[in-house]
C-alpha positions as CSV (number, residue, x, y, z in Angstrom):
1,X,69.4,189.9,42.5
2,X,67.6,191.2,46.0
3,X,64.8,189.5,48.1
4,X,63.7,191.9,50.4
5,X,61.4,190.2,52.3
6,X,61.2,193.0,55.8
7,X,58.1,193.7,55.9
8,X,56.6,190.1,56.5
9,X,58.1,188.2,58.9
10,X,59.0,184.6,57.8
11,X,58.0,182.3,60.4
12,X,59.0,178.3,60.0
13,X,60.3,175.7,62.6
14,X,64.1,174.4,62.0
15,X,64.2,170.8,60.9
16,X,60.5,171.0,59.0
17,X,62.6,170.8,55.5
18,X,61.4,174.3,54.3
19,X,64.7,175.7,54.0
20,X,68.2,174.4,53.3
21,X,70.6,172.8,55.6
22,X,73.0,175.3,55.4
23,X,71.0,178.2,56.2
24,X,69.1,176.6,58.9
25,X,73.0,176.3,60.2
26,X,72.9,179.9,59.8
27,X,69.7,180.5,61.4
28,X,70.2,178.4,64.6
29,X,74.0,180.9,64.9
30,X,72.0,183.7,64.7
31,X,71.0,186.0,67.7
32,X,67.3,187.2,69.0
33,X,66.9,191.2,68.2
34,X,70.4,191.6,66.5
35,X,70.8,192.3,62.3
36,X,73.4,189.9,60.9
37,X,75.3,188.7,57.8
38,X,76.2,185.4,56.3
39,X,77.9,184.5,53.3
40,X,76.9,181.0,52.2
41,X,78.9,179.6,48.9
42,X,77.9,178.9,45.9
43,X,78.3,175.0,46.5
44,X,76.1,175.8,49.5
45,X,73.4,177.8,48.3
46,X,72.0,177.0,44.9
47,X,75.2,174.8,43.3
48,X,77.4,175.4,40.8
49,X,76.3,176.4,37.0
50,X,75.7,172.5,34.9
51,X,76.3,172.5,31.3
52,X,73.5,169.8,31.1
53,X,71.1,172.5,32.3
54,X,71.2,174.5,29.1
55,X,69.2,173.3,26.4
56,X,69.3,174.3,23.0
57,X,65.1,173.2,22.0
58,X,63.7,174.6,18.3
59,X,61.3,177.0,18.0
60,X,58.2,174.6,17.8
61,X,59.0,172.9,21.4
62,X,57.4,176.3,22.8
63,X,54.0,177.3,23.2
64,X,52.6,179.4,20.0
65,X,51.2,182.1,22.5
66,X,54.7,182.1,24.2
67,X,56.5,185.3,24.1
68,X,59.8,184.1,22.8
69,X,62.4,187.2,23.8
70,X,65.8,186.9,24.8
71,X,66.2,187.4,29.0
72,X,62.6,185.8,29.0
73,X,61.5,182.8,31.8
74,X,59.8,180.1,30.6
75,X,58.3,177.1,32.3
76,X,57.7,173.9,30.6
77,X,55.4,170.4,32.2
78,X,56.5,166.8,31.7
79,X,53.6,164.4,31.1
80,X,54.3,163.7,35.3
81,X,53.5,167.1,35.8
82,X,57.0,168.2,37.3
83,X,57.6,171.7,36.2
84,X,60.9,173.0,35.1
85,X,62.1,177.1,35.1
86,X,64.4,178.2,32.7
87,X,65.1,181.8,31.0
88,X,65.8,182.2,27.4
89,X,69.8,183.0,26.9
90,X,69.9,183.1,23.0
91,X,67.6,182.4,20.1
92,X,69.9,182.0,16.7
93,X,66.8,181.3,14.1
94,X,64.5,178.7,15.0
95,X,67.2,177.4,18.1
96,X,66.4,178.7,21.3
97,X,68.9,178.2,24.1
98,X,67.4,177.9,27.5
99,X,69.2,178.1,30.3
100,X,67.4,176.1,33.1
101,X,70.2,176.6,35.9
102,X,68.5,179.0,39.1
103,X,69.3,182.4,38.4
104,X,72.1,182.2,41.3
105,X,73.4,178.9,40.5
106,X,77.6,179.4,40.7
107,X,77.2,182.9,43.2
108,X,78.3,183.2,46.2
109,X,75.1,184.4,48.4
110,X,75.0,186.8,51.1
111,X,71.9,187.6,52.8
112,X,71.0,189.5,56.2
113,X,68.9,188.4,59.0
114,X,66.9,189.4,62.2
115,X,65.2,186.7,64.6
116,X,62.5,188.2,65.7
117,X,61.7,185.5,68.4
118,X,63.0,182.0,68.9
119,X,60.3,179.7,70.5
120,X,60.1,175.8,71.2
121,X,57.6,173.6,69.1
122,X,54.7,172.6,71.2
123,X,55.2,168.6,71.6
């Protein structure tokens, strides 16, 4: 999986909670005007895989208008109005198994970077 996100800078102050910890780490390494690497683990990133996240639901737990395909995401509401993304890894008759992990869950992930600019927050 690739987010190539060069052609729109991604501006954010450290600290505001829009990004994780651990890349925010990265970040504050990371040199005005210079291209660089980092590796962040799989613990680090998005977790590890959890068992609990995949859900075997039947058929009529989905939306009649729902495409139901095998590779497809899907998006159910709880009566909160919390929203939970899954993708469908198997249908076997009327079972569907979805698996509602993040796509990287378990991968390591390695992403490159270029500050830009580095500026204080106005007090």
């Amino acid at each position: 999986m690739v987010d190539a996100s060069l052609d729109t800078p991604f501006e954010f102050e450290v600290g505001d909670g829009q990004l994780d910890p651990c890349l925010e780490s990265c970040i504050k390494e990371a040199k005005v005007g210079k291209l660089q690497t980092f590796l962040l683990s799989a613990s680090e990133a998005f977790g590890q895989a959890e068992s609990d996240a995949i859900q075997v639901m039947r058929r009529a737990e989905f939306p009649k208008e729902l495409d139901i395909k095998l590779n497809n995401g899907v998006e159910f509401k709880t009566p909160a109005g919390d929203s939970y993304a899954g993708c469908i890894d198997k249908i076997d008759g009327d079972n569907i198994t979805v698996n509602f992990n993040h796509p990287l869950a378990g991968c390591d992930v390695s992403f490159q970077i270029e500050i830009l600019e580095k500026s204080k927050s106005p007090q």
